[in-house]
C-alpha positions as CSV (number, residue, x, y, z in Angstrom):
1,X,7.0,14.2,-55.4
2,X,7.5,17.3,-53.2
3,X,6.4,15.2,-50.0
4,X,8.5,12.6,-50.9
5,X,11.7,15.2,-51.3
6,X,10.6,16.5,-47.9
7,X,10.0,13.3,-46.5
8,X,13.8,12.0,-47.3
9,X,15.1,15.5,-46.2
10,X,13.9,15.1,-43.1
11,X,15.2,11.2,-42.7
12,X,18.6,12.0,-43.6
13,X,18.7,14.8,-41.1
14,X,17.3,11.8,-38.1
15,X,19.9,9.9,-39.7
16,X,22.4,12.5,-39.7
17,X,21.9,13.3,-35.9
18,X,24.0,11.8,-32.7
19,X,21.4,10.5,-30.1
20,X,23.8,10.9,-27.6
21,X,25.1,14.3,-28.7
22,X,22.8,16.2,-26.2
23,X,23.8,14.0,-23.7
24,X,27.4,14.1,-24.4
25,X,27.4,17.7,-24.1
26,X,25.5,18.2,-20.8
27,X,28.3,18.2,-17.9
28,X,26.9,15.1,-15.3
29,X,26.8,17.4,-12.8
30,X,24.4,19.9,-14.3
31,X,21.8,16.8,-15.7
32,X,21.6,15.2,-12.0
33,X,20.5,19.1,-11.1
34,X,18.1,19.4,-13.7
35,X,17.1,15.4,-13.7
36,X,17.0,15.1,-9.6
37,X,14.2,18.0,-9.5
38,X,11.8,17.0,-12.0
39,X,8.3,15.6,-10.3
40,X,8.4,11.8,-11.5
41,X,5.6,12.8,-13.9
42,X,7.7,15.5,-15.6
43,X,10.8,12.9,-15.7
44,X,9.2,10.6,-17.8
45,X,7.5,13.2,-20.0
46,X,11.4,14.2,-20.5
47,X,11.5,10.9,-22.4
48,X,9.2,12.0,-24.6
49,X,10.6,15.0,-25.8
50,X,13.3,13.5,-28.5
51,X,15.4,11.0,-28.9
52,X,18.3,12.5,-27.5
53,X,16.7,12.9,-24.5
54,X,15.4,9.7,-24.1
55,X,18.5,8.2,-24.6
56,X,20.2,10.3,-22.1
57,X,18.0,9.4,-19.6
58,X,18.5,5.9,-20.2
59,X,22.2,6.2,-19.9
60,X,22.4,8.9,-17.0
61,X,19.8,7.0,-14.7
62,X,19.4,10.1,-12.5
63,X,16.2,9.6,-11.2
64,X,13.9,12.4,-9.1
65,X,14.0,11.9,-5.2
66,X,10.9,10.4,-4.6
67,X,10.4,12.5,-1.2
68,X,9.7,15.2,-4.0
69,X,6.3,13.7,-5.2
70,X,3.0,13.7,-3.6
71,X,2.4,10.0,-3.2
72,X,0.3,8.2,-5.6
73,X,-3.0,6.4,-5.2
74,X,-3.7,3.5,-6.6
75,X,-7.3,2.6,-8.0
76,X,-7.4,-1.1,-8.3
77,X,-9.7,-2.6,-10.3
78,X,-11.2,-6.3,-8.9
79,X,-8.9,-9.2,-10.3
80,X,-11.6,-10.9,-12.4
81,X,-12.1,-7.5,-14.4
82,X,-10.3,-7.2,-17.5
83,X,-9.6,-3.4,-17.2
84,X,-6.2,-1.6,-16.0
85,X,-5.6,-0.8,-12.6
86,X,-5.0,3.2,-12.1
87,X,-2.8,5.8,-10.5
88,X,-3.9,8.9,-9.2
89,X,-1.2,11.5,-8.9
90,X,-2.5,14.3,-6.8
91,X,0.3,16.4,-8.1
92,X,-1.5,16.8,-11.0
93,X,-5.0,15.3,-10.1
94,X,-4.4,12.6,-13.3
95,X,-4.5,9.3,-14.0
96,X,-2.3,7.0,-15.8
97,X,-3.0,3.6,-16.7
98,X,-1.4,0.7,-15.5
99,X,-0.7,-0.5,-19.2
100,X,1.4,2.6,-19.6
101,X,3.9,1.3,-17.6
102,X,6.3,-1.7,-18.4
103,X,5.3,-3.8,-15.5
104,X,1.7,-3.8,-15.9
105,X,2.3,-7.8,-16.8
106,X,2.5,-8.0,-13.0
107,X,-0.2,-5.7,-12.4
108,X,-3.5,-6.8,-14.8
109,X,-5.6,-9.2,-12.9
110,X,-3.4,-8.9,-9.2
111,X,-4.6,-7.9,-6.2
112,X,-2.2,-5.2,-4.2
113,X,-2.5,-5.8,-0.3
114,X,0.2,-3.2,0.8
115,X,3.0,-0.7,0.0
116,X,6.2,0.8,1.1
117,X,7.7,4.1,-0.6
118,X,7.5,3.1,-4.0
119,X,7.3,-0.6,-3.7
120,X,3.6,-2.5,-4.1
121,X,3.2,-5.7,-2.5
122,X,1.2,-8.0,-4.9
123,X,-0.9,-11.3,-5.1
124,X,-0.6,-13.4,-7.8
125,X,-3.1,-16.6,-7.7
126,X,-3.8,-18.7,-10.7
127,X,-7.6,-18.2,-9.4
128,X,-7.8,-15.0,-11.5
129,X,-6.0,-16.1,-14.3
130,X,-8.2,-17.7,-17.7
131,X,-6.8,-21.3,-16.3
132,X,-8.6,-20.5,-13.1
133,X,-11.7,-21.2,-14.9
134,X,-10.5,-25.4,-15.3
135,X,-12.2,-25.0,-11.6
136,X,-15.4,-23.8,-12.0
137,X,-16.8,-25.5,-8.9
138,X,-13.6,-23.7,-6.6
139,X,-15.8,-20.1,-7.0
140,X,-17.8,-20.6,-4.1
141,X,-15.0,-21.9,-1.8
142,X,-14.2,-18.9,-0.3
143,X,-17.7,-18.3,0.7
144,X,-17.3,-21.2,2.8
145,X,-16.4,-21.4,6.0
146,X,-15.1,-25.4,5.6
147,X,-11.1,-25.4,7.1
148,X,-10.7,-28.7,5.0
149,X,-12.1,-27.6,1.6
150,X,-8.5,-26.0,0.1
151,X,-7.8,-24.1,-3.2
152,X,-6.1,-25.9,-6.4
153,X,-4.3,-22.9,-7.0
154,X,-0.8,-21.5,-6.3
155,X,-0.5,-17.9,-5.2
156,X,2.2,-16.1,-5.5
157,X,3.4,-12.9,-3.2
158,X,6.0,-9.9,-4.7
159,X,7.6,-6.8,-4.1
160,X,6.8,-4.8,-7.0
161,X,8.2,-1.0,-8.1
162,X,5.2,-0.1,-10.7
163,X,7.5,2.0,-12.5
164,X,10.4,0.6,-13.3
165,X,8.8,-3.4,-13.7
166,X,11.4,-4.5,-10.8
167,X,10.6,-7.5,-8.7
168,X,11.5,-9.2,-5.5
169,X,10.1,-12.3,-4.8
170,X,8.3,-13.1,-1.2
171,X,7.7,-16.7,-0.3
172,X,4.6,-18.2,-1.8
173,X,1.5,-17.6,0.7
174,X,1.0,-21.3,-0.4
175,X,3.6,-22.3,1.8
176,X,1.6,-21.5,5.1
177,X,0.9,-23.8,7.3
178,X,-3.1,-23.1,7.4
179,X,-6.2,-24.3,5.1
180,X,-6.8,-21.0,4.0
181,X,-3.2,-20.1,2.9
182,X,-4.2,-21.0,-0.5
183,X,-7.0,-18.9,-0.9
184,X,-6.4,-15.4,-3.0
185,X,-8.2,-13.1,-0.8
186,X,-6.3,-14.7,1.9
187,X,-4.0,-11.6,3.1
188,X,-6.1,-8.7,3.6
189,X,-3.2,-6.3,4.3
190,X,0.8,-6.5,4.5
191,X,3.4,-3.8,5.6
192,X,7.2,-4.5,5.6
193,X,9.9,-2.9,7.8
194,X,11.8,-1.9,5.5
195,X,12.8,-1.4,1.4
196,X,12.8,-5.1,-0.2
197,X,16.4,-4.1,-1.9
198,X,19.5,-2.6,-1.0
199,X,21.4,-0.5,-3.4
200,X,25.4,0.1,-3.3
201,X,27.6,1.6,-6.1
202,X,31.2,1.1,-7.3
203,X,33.5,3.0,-8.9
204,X,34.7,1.6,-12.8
205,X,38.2,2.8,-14.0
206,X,37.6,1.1,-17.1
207,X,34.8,3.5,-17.7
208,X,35.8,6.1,-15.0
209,X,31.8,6.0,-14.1
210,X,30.1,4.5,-10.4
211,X,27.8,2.0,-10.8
212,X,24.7,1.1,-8.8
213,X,24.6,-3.0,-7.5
214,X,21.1,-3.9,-5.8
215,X,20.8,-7.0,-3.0
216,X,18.2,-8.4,-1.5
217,X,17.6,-6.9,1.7
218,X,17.7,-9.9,4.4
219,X,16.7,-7.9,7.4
220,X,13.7,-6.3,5.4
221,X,10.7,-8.2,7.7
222,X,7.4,-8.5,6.5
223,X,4.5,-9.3,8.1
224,X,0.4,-10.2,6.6
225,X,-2.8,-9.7,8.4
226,X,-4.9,-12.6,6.9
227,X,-8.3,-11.7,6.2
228,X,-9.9,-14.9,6.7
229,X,-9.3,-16.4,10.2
230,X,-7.5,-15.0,13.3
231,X,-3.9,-15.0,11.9
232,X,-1.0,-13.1,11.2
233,X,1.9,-14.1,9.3
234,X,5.8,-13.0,9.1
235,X,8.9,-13.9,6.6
236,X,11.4,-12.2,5.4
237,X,12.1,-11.9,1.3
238,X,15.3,-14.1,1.6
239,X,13.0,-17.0,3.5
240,X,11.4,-20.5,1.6
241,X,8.4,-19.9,3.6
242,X,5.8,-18.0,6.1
243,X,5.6,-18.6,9.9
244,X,2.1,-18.2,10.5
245,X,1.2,-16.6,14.2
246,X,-1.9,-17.9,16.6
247,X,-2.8,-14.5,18.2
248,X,-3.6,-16.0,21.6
249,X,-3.6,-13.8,24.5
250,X,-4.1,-15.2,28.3
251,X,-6.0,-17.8,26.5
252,X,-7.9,-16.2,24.1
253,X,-8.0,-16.0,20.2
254,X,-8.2,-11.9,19.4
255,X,-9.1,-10.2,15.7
256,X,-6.6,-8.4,14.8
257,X,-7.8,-5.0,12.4
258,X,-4.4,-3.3,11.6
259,X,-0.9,-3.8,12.0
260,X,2.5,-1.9,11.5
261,X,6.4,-2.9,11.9
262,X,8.8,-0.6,13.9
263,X,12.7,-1.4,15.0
264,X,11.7,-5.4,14.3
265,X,8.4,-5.3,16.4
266,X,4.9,-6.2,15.1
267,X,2.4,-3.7,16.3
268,X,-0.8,-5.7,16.2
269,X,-4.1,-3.2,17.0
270,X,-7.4,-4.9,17.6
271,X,-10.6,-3.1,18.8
272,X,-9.1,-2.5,22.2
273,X,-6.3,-1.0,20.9
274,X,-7.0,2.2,23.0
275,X,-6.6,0.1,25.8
276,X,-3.9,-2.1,25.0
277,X,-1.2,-3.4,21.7
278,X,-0.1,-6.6,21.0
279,X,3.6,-7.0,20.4
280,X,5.6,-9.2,18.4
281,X,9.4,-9.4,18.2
282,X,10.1,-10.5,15.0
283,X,13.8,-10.6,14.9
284,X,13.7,-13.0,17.8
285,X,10.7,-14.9,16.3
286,X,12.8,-15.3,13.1
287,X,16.2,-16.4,15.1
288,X,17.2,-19.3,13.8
289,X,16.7,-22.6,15.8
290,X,14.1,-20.3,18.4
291,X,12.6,-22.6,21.0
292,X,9.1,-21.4,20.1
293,X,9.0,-20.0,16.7
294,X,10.9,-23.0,15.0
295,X,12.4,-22.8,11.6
296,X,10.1,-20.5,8.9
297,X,6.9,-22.3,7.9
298,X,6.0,-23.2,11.2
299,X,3.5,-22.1,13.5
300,X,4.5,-19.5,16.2
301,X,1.7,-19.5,19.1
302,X,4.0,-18.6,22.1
303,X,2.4,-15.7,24.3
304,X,2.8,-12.1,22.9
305,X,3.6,-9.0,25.0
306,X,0.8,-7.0,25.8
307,X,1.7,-3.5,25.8
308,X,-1.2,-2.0,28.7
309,X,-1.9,1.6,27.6
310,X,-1.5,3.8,31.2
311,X,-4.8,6.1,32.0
312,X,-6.0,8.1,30.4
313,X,-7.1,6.4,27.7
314,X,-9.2,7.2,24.5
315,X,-12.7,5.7,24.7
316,X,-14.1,5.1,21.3
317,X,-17.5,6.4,19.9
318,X,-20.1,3.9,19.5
319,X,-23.7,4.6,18.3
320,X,-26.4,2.6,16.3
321,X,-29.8,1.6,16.0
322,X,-32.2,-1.2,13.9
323,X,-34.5,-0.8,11.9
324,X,-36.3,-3.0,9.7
325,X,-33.6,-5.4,9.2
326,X,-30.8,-2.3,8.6
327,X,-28.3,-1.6,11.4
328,X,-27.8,2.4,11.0
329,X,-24.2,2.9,12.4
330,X,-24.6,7.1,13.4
331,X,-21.3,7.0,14.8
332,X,-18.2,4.3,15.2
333,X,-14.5,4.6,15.5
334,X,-11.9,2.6,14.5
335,X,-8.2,2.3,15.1
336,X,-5.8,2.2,12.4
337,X,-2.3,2.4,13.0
338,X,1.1,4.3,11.1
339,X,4.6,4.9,11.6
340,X,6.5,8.0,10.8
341,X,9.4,6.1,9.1
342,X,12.5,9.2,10.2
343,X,11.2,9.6,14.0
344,X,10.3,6.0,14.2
345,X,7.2,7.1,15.9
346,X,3.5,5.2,16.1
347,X,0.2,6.6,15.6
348,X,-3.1,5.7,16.7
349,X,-6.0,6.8,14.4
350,X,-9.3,6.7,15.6
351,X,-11.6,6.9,12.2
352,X,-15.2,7.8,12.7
353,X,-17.7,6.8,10.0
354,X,-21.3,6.5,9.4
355,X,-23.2,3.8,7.7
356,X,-25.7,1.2,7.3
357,X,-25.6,-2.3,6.1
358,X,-28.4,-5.5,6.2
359,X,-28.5,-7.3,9.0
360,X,-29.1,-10.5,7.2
361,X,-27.9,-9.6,3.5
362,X,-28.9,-12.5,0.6
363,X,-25.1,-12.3,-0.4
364,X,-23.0,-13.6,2.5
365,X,-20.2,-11.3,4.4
366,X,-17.7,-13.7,3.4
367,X,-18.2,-13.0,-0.8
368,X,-18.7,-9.7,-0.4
369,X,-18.3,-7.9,3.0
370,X,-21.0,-6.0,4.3
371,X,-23.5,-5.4,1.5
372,X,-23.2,-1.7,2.3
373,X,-26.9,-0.2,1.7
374,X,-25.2,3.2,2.9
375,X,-21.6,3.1,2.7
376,X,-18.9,4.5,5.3
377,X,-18.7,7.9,5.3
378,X,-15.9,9.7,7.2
379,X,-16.8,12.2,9.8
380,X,-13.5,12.9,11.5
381,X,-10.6,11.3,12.8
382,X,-8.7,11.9,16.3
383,X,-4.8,10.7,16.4
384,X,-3.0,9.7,18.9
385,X,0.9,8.8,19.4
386,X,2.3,6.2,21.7
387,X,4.7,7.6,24.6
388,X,7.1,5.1,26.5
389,X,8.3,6.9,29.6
390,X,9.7,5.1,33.3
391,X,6.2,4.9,34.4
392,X,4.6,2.9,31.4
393,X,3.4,3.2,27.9
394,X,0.4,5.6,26.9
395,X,-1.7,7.4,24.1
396,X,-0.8,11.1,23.5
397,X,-4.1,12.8,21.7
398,X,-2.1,15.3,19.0
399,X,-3.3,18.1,17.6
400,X,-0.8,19.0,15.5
401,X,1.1,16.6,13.6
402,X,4.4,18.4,13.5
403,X,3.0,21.7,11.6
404,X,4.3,20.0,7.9
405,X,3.3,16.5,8.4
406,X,0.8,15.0,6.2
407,X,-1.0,11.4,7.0
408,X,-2.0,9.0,4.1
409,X,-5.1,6.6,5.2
410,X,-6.0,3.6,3.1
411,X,-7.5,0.2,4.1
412,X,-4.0,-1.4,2.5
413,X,-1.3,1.2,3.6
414,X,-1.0,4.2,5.7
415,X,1.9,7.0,5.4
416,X,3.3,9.9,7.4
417,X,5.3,12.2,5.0
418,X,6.5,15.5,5.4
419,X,5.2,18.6,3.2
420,X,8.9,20.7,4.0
421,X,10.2,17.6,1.8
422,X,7.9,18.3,-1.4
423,X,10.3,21.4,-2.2
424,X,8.7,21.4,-5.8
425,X,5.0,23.1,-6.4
426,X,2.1,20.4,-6.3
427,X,-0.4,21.8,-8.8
428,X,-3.8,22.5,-6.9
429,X,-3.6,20.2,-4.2
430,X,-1.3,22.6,-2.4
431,X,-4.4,24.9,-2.0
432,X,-5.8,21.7,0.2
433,X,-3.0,19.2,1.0
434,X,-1.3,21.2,3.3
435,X,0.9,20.4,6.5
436,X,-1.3,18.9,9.7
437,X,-4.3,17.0,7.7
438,X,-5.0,13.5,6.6
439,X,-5.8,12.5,3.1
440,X,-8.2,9.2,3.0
441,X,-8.9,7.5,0.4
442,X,-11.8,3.9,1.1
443,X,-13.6,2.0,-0.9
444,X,-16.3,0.2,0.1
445,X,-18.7,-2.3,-1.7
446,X,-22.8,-0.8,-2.5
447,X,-24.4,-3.0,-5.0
448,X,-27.1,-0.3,-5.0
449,X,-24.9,2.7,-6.4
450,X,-21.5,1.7,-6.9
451,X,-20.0,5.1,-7.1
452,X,-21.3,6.0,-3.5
453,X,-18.8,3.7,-2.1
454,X,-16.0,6.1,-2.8
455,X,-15.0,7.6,0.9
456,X,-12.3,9.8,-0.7
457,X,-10.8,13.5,0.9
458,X,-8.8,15.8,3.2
459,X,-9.5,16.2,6.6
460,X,-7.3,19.5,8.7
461,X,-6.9,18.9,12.4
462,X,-6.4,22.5,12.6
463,X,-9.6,23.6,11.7
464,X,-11.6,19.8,11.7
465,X,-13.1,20.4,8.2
466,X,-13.3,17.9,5.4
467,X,-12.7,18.6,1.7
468,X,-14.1,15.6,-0.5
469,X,-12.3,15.4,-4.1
470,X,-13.2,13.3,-7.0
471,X,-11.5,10.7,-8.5
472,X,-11.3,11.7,-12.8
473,X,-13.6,10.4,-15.0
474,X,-11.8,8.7,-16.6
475,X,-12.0,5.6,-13.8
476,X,-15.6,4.8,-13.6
477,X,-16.0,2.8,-10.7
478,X,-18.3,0.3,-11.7
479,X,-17.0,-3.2,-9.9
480,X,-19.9,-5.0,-7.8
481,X,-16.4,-6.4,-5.4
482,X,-14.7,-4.2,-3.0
483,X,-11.2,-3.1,-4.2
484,X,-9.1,-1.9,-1.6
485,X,-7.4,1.1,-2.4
486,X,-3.2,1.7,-1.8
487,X,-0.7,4.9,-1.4
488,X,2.4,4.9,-2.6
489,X,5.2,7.3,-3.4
490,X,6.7,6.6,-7.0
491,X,10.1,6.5,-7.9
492,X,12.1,4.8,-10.7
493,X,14.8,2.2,-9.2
């Protein structure tokens, strides 16, 4: 009887409170001070603390800047496994499950190809869905290399803020005008020019507040280096379609490896790239009625512009040996490129890596990739930034990146941020992620030893050292297939 007195004491005081009461109270001013300088973390843990709070935080929208957070990392689990993807926060060094987020409906059983700020690009394709399975015989498609054999399956490609479960639709990569457009593993990385929405705000005398209006963003371009065959692709959110581009240069078909979009050109980086860039204008490419690019949906193979690098130029490292049917790779550098979004500057990164892989692996490189038997593992990296002066174009090395910058590597998205920005304290990352280094994050497929596939640290150009950090253990990494990892910075729209 006594619990049940306490029990309705305590109900009639719930029912007896205002929710809004706090709110009320709080001048506007004062909450977008307090609100605005939370870490995102911190911001949704306020919506924890009571009701009042959670309903004022509903009402007020005031969401943290997200050039206060650390970006996040995302640790993707393979589309055919059942189990959440994750997000690192470095601020803190935890994880939080994709399921504890509203949108993880358009997370669970997606593959992520990309980012920008807080925006994840997705892939949707009915091949990892249960009715996937109706076409049992369609598994082994992708491993091979037939251009008339084509996927029942539609795929579907979004914009997607992880946070607050908003979406913006892309054209369907179904729409391509190519065999392989079909296929889920299709894009292997895609990087926009710019946010997928526009937000603008209006002033209410009814309710003497402003309120925020979001529009698709039409001159947001976005462009998709396909992993399986020579192509890239372009459209912008507002488009029906994808124009798919034939990189042909004086004649010849190139690989492209990385690409990146500045003031509506397409920076396209293949293994020469210390020699030379391919250039796409994509705002003229996408004019309406162009003579070579043609409506969206068609197929652009006009000649590029080939941006010759002036001497000096980097010369990559190279080294390896056989031996007993494994190729040891002691030394090999790759270019990746990034943009530094404010500046509008480009960056060259050489990434050097060690490994060793069969030569003539049982599972073919087109399931799997290289059946890793020891994984990349990073030894360095040397950076470089592109300088346009009267006499020609040309790769800077640099040192320093600006004394506060800080580069994020990924297969799927790199980022240039700056640490002056994060004006709140990081946690223990601060002791590591400082100004002038590069935090990398790779994951590579090793059937032998799953967890060795995890390339993840901070390397200082100051001093050239590399600190390795571990991913909580509460992610095993237990997927045979290779899941590319993704950066992005969080914030709630």
């Amino acid at each position: 009887m006594a619990m049940m007195r306490i029990r309705r004491a305590i109900q009639a005081v719930i029912s007896t409170t205002t929710t809004s009461r706090w709110s009320d109270e709080l001048p506007e001013e004062i909450m977008q001070l307090i609100l605005q300088r939370l870490c995102l973390p911190d911001y949704l843990r306020c919506g924890a603390v009571c009701r009042s709070w959670r309903a004022a935080l509903a009402v007020k929208r005031c969401p943290p800047a997200p050039q206060l957070q650390l970006p996040w990392l995302m640790l993707r689990s393979h589309p055919f496994s059942l189990k959440d993807h994750y997000f690192l926060s470095l601020s803190d060094n935890k994880t939080h499950k994709s399921s504890s987020f509203g949108s993880n409906d358009y997370i669970s059983r997606r593959d992520c190809v990309g980012s920008i700020e807080g925006w994840l690009i997705m892939v949707d394709s009915e091949f990892w869905h249960p009715e996937g399975f109706l076409y049992p015989w369609s598994f082994c498609l992708h491993a091979l290399q037939d251009y008339h054999l084509k996927y029942p399956y539609t795929t579907l490609n979004f914009f997607l803020n992880p946070i607050s479960g908003v979406r913006v639709m892309l054209p369907s990569q179904s729409t391509i005008p190519y065999m392989y457009g079909t296929r889920p593993f299709f894009f292997k990385k895609v990087v926009a020019s710019s946010l997928p929405l526009l937000t603008t705000s209006s002033w209410s005398k009814s309710d003497d507040h402003h309120h925020r209006h979001q529009i698709i963003n039409s001159s947001c371009l976005v462009a998709g280096l396909c992993g399986e065959g020579p192509y890239l692709a372009f459209c912008r959110p507002t488009d029906k379609s994808w124009t798919l581009i034939e990189p042909v240069l004086e004649g010849t078909r190139f690989t492209t490896l990385d690409i990146e979009i500045i003031d509506g050109k397409l920076y396209a980086a293949n293994r020469d790239a210390a020699q030379f860039l391919i250039v796409y204008d994509l705002q003229m490419l996408h004019a309406e009625g162009h003579a070579n690019a043609g409506p969206p949906g068609n197929k652009y193979s006009g000649p590029p512009q080939k941006l010759v690098m002036l001497h000096p130029r980097p010369v990559r490292s190279l080294s390896s040996n056989t031996m007993g049917g494994v190729v040891y790779v002691t030394e090999k550098e790759s270019p990746r490129l990034a943009k530094d979004p404010t500046t509008k500057e480009l960056f060259m990164i050489l990434h050097n890596t060690s490994f060793a892989y069969e030569k003539d692996p049982i599972i073919p490189q087109s399931l799997l990739g290289h059946n890793y038997v020891i994984p990349p593992q990073t030894k360095g990296f040397r950076v470089f930034k592109l300088e346009c002066n009267n006499n020609g174009p040309q790769w800077v090395e640099v040192e320093d990146l600006g004394g506060d910058r800080i580069l994020f590597l990924s297969k799927a998205s790199n980022k240039l941020i700056s640490a002056t920005s994060l004006s709140l304290s990081y946690g223990d990352y601060k002791k590591r992620v400082e100004g002038n280094c590069i935090c990398f994050a790779f994951d590579n497929p090793c059937l032998a030893s799953p967890w060795m596939g995890r390339d993840f640290g901070v390397f200082s150009l100051t001093n050239k050292n590399i600190q390795r950090f571990i991913v909580p253990n509460d992610h095993p990494r237990t997927s045979l297939f290779n899941t590319q990892t993704v950066w992005f910075t969080p914030y709630i729209e």
